[in-house]
Biopython code that builds the backbone (N, CA, C, O; Angstrom):
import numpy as np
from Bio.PDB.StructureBuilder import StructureBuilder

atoms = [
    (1, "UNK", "N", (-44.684, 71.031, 72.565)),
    (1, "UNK", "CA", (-44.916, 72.438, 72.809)),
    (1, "UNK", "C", (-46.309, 72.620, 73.427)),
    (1, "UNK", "O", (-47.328, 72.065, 73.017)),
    (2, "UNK", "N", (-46.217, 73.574, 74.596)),
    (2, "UNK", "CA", (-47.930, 73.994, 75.090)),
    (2, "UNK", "C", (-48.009, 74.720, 73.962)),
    (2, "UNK", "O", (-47.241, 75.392, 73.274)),
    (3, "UNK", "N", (-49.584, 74.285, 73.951)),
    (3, "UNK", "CA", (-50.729, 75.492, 72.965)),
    (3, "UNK", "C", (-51.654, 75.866, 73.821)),
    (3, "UNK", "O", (-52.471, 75.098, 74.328)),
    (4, "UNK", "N", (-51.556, 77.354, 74.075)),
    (4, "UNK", "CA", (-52.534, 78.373, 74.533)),
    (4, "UNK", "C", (-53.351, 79.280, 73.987)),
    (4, "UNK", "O", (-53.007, 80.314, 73.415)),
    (5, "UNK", "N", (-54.376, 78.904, 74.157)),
    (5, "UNK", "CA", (-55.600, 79.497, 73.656)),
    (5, "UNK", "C", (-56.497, 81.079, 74.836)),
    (5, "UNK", "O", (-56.627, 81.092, 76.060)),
    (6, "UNK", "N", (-56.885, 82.054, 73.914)),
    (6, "UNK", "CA", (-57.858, 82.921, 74.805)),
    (6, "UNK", "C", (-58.732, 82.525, 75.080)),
    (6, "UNK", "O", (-59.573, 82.247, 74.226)),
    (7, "UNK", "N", (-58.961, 82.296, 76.504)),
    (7, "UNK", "CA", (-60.744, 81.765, 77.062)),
    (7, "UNK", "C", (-61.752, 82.190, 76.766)),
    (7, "UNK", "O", (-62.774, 81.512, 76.655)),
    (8, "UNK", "N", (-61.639, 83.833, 76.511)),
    (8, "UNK", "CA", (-62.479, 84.645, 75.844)),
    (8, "UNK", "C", (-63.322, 84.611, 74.736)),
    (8, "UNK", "O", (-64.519, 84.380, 74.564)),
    (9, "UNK", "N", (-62.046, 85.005, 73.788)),
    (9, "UNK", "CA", (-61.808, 85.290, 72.205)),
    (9, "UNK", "C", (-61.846, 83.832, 71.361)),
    (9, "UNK", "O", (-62.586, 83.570, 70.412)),
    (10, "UNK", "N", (-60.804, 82.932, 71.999)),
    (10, "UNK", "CA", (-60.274, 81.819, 71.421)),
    (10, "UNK", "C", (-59.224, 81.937, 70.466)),
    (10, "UNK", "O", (-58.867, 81.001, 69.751)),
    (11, "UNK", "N", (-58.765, 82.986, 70.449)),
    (11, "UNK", "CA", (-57.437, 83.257, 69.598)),
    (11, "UNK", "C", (-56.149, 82.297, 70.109)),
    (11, "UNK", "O", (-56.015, 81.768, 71.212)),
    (12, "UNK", "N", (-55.141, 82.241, 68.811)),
    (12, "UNK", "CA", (-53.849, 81.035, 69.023)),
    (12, "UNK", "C", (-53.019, 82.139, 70.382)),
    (12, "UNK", "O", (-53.172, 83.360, 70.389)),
    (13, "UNK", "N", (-52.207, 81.416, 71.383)),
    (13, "UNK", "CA", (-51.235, 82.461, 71.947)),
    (13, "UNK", "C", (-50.076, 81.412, 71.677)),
    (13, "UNK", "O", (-49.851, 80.261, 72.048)),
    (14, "UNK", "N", (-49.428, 82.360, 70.841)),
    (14, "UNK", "CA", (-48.588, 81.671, 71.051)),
    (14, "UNK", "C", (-47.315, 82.026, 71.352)),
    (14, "UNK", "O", (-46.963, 83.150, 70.995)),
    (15, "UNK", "N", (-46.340, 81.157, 72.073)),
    (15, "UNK", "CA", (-45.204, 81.774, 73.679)),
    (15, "UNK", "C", (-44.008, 82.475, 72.220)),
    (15, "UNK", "O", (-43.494, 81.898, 71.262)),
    (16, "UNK", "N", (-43.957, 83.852, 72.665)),
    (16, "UNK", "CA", (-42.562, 84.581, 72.440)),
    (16, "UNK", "C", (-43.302, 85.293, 71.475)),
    (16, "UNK", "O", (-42.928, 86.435, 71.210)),
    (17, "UNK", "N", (-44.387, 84.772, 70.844)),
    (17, "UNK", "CA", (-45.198, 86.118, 69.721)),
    (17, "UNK", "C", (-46.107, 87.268, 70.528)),
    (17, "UNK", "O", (-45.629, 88.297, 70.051)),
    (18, "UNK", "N", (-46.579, 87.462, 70.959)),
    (18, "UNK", "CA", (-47.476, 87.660, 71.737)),
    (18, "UNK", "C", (-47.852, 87.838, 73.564)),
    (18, "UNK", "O", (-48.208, 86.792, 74.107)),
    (19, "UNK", "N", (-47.800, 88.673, 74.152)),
    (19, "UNK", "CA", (-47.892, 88.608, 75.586)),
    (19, "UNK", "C", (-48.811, 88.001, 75.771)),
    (19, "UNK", "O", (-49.572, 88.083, 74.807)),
    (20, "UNK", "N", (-49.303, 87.181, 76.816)),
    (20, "UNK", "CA", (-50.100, 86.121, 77.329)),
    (20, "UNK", "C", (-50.234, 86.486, 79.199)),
    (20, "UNK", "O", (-49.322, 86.360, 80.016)),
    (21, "UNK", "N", (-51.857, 87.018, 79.508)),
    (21, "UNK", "CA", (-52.133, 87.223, 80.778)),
    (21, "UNK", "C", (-52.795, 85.580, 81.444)),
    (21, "UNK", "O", (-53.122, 84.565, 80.829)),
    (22, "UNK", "N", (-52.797, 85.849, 82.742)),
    (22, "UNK", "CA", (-53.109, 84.585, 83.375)),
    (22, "UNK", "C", (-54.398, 85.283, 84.569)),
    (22, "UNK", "O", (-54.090, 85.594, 85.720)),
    (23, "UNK", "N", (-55.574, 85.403, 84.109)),
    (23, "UNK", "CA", (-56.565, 85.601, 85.870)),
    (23, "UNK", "C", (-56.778, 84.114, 86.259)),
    (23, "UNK", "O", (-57.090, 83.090, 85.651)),
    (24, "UNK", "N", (-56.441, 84.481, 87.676)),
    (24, "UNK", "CA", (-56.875, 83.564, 88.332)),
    (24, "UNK", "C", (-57.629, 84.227, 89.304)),
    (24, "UNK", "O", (-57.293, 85.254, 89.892)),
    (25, "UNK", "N", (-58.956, 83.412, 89.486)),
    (25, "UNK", "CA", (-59.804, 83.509, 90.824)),
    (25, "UNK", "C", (-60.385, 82.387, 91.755)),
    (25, "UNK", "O", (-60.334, 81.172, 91.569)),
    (26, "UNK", "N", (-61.085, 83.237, 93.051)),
    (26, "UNK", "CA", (-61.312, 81.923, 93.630)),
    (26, "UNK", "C", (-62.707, 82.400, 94.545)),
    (26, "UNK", "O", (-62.660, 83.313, 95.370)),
    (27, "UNK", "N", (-63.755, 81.730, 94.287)),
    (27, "UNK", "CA", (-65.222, 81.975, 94.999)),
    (27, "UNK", "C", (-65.207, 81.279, 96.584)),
    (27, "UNK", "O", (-64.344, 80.494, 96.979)),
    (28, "UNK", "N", (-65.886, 81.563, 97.047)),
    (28, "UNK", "CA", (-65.812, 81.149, 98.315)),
    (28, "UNK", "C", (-66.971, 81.537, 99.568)),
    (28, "UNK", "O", (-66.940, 82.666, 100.059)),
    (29, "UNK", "N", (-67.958, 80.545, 100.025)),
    (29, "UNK", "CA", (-68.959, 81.504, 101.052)),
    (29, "UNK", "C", (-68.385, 82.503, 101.667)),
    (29, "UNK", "O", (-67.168, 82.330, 101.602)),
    (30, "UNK", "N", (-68.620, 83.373, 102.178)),
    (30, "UNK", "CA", (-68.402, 84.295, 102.844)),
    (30, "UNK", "C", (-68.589, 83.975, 104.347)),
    (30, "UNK", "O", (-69.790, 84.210, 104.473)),
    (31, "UNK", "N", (-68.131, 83.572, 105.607)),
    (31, "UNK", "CA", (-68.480, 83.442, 107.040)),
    (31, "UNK", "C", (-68.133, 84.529, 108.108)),
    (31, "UNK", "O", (-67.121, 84.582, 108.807)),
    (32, "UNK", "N", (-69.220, 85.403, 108.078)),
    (32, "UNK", "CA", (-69.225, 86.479, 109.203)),
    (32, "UNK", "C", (-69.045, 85.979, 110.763)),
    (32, "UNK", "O", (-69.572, 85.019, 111.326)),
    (33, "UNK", "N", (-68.185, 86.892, 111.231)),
    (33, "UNK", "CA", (-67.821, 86.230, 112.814)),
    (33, "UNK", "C", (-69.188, 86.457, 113.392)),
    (33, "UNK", "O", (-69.759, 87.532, 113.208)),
    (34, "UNK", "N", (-69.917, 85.154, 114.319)),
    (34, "UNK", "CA", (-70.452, 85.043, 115.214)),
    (34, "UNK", "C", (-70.424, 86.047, 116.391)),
    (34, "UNK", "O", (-69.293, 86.499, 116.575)),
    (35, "UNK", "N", (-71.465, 86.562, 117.322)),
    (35, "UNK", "CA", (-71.142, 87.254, 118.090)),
    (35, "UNK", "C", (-72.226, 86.484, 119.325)),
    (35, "UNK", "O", (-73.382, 86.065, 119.382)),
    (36, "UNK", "N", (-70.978, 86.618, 120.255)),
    (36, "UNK", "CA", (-71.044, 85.893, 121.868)),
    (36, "UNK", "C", (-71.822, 86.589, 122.144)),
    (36, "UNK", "O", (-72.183, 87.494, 121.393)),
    (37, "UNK", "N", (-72.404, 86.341, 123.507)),
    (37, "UNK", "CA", (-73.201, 86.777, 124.708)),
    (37, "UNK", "C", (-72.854, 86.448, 125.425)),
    (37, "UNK", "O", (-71.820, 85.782, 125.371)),
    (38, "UNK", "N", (-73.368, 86.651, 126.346)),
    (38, "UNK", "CA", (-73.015, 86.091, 127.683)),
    (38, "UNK", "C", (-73.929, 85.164, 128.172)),
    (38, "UNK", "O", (-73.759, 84.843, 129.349)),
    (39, "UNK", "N", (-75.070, 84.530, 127.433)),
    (39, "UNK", "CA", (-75.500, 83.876, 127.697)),
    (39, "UNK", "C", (-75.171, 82.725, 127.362)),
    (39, "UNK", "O", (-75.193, 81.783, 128.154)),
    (40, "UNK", "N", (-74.766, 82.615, 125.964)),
    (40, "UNK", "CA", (-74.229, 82.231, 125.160)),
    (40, "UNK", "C", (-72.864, 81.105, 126.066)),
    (40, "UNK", "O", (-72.913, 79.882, 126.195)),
    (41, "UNK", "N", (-71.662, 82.145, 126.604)),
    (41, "UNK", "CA", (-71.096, 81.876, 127.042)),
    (41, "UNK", "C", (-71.759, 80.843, 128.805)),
    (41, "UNK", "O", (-71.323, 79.726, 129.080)),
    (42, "UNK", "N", (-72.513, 81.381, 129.443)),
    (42, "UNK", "CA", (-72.967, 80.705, 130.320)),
    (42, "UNK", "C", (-73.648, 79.378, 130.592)),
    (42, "UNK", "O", (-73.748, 78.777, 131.661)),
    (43, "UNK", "N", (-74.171, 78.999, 129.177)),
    (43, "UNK", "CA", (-74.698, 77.902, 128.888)),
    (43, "UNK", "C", (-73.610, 76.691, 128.756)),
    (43, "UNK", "O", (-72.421, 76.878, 128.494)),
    (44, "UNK", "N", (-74.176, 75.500, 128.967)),
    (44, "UNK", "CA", (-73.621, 74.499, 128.966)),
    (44, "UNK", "C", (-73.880, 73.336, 127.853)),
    (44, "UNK", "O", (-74.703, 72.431, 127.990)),
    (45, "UNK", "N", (-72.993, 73.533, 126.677)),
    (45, "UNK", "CA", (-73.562, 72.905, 125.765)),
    (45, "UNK", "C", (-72.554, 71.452, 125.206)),
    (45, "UNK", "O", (-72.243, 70.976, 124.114)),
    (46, "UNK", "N", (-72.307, 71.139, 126.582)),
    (46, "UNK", "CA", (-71.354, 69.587, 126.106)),
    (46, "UNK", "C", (-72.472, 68.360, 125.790)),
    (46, "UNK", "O", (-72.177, 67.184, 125.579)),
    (47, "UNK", "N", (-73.520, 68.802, 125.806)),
    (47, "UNK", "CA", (-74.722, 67.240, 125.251)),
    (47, "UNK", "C", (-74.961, 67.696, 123.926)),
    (47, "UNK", "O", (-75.139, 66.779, 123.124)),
    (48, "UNK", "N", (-75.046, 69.427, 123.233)),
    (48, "UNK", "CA", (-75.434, 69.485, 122.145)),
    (48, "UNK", "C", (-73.991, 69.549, 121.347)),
    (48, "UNK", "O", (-74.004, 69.267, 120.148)),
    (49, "UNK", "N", (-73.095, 69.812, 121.803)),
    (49, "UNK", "CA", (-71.673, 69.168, 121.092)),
    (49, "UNK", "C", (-71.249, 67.626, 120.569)),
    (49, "UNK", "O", (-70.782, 67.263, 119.490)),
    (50, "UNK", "N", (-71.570, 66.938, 121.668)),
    (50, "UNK", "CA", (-71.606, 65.668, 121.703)),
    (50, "UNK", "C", (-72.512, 65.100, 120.426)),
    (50, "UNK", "O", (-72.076, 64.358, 119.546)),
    (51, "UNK", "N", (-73.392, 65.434, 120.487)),
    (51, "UNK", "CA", (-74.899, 65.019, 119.722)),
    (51, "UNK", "C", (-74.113, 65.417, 117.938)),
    (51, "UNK", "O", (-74.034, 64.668, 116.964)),
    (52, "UNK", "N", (-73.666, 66.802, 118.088)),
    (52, "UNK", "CA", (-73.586, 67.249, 116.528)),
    (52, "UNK", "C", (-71.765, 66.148, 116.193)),
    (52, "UNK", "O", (-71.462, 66.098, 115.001)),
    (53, "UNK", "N", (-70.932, 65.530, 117.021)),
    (53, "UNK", "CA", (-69.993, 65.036, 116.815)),
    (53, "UNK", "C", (-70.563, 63.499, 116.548)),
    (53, "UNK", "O", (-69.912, 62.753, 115.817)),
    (54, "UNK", "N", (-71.516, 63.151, 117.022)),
    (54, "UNK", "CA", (-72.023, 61.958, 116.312)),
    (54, "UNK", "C", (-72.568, 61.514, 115.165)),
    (54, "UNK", "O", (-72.430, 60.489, 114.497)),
    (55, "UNK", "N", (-73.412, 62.788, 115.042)),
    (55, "UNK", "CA", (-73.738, 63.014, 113.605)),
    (55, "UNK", "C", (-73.308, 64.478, 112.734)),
    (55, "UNK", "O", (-73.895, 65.560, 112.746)),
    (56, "UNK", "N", (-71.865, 64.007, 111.870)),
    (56, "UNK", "CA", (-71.114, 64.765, 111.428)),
    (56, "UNK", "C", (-72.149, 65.335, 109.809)),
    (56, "UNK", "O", (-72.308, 66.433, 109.275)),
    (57, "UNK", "N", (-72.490, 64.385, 109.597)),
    (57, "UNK", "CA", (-73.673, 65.366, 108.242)),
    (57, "UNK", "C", (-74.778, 66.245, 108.450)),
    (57, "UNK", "O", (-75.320, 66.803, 107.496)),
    (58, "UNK", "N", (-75.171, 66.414, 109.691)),
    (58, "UNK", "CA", (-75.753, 67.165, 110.066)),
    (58, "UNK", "C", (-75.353, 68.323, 110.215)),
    (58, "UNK", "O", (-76.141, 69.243, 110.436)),
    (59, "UNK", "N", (-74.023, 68.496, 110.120)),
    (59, "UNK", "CA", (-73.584, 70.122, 110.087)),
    (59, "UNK", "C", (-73.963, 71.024, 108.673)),
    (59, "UNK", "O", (-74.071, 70.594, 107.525)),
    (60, "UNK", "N", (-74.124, 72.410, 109.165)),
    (60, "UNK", "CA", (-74.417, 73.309, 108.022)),
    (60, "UNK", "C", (-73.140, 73.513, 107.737)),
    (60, "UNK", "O", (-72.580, 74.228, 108.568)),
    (61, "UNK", "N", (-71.933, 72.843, 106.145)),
    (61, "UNK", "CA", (-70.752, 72.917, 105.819)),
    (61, "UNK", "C", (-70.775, 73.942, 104.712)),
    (61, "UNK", "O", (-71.475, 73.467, 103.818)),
    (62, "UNK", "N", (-70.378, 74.993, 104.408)),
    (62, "UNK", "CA", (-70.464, 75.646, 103.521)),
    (62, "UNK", "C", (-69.770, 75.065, 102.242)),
    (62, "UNK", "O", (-68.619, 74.658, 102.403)),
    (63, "UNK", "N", (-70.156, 75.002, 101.371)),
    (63, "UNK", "CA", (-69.556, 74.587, 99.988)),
    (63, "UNK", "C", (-68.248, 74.813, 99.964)),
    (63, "UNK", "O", (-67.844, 75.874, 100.438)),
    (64, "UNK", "N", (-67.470, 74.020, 99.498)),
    (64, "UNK", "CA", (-66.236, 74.373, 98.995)),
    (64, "UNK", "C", (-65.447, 75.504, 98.459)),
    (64, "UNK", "O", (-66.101, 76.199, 97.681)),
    (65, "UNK", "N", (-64.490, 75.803, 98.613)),
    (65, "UNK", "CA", (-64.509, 77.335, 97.306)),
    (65, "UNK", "C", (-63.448, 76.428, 96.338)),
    (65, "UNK", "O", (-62.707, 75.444, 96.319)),
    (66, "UNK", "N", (-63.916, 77.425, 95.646)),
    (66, "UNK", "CA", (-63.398, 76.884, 93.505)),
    (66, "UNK", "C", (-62.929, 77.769, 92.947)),
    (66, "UNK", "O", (-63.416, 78.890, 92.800)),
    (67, "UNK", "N", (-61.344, 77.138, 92.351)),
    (67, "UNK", "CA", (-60.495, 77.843, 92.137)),
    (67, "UNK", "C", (-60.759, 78.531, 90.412)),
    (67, "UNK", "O", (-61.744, 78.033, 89.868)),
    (68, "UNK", "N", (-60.283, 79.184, 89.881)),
    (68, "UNK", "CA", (-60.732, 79.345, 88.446)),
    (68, "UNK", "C", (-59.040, 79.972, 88.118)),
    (68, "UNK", "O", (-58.272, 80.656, 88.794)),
    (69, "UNK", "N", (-58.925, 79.227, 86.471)),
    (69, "UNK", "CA", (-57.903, 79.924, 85.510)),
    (69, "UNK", "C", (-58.328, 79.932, 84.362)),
    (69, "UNK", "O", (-59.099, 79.181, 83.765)),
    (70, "UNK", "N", (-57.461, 81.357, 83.905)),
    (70, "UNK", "CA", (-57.938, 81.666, 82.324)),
    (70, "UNK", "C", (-57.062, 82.119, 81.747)),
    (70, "UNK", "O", (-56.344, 82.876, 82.399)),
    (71, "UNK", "N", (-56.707, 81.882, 80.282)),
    (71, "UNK", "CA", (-55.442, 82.560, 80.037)),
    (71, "UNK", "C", (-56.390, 83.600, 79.015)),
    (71, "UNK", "O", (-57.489, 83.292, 78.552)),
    (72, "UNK", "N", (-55.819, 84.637, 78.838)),
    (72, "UNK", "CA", (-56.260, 85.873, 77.965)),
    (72, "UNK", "C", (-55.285, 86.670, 77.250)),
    (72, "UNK", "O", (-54.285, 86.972, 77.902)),
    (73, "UNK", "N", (-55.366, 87.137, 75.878)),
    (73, "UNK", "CA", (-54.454, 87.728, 75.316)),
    (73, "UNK", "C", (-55.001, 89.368, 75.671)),
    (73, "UNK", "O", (-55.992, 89.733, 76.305)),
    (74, "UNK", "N", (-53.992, 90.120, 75.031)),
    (74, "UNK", "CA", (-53.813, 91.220, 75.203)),
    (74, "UNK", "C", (-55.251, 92.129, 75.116)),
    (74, "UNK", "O", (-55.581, 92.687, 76.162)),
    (75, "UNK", "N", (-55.804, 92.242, 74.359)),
    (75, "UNK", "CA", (-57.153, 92.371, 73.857)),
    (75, "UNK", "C", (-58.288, 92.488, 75.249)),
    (75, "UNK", "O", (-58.651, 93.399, 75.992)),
    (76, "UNK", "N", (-58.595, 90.998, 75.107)),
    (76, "UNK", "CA", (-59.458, 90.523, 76.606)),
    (76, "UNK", "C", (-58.802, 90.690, 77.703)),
    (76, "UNK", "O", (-59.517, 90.796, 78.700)),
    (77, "UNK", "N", (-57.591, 90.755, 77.879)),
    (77, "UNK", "CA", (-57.238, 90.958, 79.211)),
    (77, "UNK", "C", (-57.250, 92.937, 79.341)),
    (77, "UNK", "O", (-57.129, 93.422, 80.466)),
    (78, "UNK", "N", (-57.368, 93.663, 78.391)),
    (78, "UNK", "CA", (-57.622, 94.850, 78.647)),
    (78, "UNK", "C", (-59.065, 95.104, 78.951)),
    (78, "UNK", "O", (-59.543, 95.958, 79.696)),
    (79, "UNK", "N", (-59.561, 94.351, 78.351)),
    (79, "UNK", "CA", (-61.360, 94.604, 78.828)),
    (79, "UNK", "C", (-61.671, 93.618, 79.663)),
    (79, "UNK", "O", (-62.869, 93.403, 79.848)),
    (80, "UNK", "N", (-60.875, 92.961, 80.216)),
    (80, "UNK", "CA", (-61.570, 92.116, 81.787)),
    (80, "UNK", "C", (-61.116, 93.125, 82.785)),
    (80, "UNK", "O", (-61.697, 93.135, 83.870)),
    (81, "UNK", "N", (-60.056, 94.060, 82.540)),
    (81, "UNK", "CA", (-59.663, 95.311, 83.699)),
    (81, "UNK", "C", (-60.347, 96.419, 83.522)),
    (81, "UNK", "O", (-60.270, 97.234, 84.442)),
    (82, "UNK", "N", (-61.099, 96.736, 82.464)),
    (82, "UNK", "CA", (-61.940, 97.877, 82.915)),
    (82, "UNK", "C", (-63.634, 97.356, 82.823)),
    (82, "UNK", "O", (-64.536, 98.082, 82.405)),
    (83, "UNK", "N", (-63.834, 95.804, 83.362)),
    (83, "UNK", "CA", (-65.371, 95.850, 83.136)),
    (83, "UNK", "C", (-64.734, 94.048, 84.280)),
    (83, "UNK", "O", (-65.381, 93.032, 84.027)),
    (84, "UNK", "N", (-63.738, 93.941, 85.203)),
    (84, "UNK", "CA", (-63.889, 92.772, 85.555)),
    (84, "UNK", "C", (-65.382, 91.126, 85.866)),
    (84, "UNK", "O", (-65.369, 89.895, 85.880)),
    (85, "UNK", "N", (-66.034, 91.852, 85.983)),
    (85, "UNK", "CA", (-67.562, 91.390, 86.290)),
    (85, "UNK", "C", (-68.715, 91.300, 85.470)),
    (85, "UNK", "O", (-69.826, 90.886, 85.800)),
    (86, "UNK", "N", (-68.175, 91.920, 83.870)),
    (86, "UNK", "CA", (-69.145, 92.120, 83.309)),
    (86, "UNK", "C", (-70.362, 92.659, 83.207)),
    (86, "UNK", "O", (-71.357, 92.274, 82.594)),
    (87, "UNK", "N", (-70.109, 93.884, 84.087)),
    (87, "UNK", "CA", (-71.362, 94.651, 84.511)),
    (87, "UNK", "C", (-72.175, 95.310, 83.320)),
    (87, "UNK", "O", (-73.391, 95.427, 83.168)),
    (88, "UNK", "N", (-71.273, 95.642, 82.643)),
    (88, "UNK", "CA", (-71.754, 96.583, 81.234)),
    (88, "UNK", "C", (-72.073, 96.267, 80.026)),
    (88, "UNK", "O", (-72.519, 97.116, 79.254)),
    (89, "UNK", "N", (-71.871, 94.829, 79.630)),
    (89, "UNK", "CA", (-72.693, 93.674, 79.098)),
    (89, "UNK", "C", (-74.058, 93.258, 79.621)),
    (89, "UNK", "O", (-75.000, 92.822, 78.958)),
    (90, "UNK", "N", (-73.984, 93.495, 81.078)),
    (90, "UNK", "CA", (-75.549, 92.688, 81.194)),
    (90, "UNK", "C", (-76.761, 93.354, 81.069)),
    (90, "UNK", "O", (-76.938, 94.569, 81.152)),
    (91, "UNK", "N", (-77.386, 92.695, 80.914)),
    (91, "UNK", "CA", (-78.857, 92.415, 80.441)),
    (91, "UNK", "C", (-79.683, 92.604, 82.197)),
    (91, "UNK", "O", (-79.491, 91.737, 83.049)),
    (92, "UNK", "N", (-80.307, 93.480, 82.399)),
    (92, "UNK", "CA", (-80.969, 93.257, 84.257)),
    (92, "UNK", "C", (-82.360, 93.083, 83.432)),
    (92, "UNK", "O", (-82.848, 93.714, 82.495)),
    (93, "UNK", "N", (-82.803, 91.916, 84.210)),
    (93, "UNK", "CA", (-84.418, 91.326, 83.717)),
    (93, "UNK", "C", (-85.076, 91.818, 84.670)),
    (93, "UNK", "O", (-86.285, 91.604, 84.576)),
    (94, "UNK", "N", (-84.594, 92.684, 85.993)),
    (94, "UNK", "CA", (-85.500, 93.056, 86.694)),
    (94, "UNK", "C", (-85.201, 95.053, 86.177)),
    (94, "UNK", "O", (-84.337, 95.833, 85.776)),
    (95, "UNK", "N", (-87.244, 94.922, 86.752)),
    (95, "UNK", "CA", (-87.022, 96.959, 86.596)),
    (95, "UNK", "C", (-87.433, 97.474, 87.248)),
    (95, "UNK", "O", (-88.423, 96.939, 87.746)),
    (96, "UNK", "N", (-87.043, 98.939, 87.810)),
    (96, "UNK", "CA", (-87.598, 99.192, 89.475)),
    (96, "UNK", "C", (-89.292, 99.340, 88.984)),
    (96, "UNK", "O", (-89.760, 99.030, 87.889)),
    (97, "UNK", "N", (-90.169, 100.041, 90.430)),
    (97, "UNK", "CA", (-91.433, 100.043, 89.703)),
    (97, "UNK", "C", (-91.203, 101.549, 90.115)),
    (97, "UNK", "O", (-92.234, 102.212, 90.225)),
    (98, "UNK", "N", (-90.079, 102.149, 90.345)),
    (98, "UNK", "CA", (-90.158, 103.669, 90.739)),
    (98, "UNK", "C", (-90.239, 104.351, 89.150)),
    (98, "UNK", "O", (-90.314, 105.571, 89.005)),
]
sb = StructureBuilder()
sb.init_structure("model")
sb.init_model(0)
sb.init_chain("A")
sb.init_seg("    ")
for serial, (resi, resn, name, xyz) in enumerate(atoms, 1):
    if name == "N":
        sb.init_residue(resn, " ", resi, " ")
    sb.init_atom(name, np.array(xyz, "f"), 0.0, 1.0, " ", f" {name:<3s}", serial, name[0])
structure = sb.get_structure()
C-alpha cells in the first residue's frame, strides 16, 4: 500500500478516508525576447558564432527549471489557495526609510 503524508502538516493521508490534493510546480529563468536592430541584423557575425561553437561553456545557460510535488490534505491545501506564496507569514527584514 502507498503511504501519503502532508508536506505541510505531516498528517497520515490515507486513500478512501480522506481527500488528498496534489500542487505541483515548476521554477524556471524567465528569457525576455531580444530585440533586433538593424544593425544588429547588418553585421556579420559568422567568426563570433564560430568562436562561441568551439567553446560551448562559455555560453551564458540559464539554470535548469525544477519541477516540485507536494501532496496536502484538506486543511493545507485550503490555506496554500488563499496565501499561495506565503506572503502573510513573512517576516520583511527590510523597512522603508519613508
Amino acid at each position: 500500500m502507498i503511504h501519503f503524508t502532508c508536506d505541510v502538516c505531516g498528517k497520515d493521508l490515507h486513500p478512501g478516508e480522506q481527500q488528498r490534493f496534489v500542487v505541483k510546480m515548476e521554477a524556471f529563468a524567465a528569457q525576455d525576447p531580444c530585440e533586433l536592430t538593424e544593425e544588429d541584423l547588418a553585421d556579420d557575425n559568422l567568426e563570433e558564432v564560430s568562436q562561441l561553437l568551439q567553446e560551448p561553456e562559455n555560453l551564458d545557460v540559464p539554470p535548469a527549471s525544477q519541477r516540485l510535488r507536494f501532496d496536502l490534505c484538506c486543511d493545507c491545501h485550503r490555506r496554500f489557495l488563499r496565501d499561495p506564496l506565503g506572503k502573510k507569514h513573512h517576516i520583511s527584514l527590510f523597512t522603508s526609510e519613508n
